[in-house]
C-alpha positions in Angstrom: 34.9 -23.6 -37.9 33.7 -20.3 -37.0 31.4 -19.9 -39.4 29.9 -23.0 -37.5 29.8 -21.8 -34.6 28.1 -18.5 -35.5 25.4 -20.7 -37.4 24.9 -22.7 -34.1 24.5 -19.5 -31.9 22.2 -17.9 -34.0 20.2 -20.9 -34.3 19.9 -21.2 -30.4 18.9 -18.0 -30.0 16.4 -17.3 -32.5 13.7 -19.2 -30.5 14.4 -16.9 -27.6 14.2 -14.2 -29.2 10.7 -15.2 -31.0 8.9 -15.2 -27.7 10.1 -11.9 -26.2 9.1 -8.9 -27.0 4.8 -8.9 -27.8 4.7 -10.5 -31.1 3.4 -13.9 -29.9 0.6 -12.1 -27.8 -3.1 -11.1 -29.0 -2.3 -7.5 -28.7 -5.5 -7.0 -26.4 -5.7 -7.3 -22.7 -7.4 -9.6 -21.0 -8.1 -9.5 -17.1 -7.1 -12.4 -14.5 -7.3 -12.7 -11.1 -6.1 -15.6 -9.1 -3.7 -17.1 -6.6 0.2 -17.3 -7.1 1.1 -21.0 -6.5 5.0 -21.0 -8.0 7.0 -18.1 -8.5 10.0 -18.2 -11.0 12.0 -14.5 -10.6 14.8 -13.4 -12.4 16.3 -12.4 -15.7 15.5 -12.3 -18.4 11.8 -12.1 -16.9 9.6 -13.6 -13.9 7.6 -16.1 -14.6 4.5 -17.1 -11.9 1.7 -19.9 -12.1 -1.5 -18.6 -11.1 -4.8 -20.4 -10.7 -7.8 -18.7 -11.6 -10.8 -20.6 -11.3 -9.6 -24.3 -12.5 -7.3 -23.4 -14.5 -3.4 -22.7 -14.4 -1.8 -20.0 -16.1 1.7 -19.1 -16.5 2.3 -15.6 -16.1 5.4 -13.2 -17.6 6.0 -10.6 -15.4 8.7 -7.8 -15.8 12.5 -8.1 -15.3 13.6 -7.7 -11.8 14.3 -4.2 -12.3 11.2 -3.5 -14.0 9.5 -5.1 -10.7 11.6 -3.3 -8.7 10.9 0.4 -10.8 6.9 -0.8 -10.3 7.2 -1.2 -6.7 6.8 -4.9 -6.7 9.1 -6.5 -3.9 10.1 -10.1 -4.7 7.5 -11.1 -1.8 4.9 -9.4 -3.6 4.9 -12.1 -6.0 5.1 -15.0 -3.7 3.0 -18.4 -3.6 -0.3 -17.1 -2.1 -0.7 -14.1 -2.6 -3.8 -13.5 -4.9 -3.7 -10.4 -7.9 -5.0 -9.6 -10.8 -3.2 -9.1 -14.0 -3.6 -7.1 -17.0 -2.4 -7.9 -19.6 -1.9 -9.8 -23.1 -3.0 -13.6 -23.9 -0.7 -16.0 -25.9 -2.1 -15.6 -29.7 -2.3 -19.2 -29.7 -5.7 -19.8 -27.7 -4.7 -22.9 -26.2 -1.9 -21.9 -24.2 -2.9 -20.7 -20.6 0.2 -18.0 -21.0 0.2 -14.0 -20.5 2.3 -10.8 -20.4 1.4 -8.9 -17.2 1.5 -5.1 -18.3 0.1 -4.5 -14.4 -0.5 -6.0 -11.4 -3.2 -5.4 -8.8 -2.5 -6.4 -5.3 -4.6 -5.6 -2.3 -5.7 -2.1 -3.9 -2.1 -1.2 -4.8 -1.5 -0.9 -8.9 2.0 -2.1 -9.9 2.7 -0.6 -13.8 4.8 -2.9 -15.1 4.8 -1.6 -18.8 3.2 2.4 -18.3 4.1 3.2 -21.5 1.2 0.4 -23.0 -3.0 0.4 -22.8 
């Protein structure tokens, strides 16, 4: 019965852990700038929609202590406010999905991730 258990765990958390980290990403930045229009922040990351142009894109932003360590306040990231993001696209071209490495916001740079290009 344990054995069972342990099977079902890992199972349930082996899709989690396939999309975090960078693996799923094209390992090149990209460059968006748009509106925030929903806001999703918490553990174990943020997650905003932003339209750019006509589309929608769902942005991954840091952990709330990242955000915090960058400088970003929660309101930073609140519906309307308009940034740019740097960062890496989903490998698979058509998802609308990115990391944000940094964040621009009314000339202020947020470093999310200073340790990456």
């Amino acid at each position: 019965m344990a054995s069972i258990g342990l099977a079902l765990a890992v199972a349930v958390s082996v899709p989690a852990l396939a999309h975090h980290g960078w693996r799923w990403t094209t390992g090149n930045n990209i460059e968006l700038t748009g509106v925030i229009i929903e806001a999703k922040l918490g553990n174990p990351h943020g997650l905003l929609q932003v339209k750019a142009e006509d589309e929608v894109w769902t942005v991954e932003v840091g952990q709330p202590w990242r955000n915090e360590r960058a400088g970003l306040a929660d309101s930073d990231l609140a519906p309307g406010v308009e940034a740019t993001f740097i960062g890496e696209p989903s490998a698979n071209v058509s998802e609308r999905v990115m990391k944000a490495e940094r964040i621009r916001i009314d000339g202020r740079t947020f470093e999310l991730y200073p340790e990456r290009d």
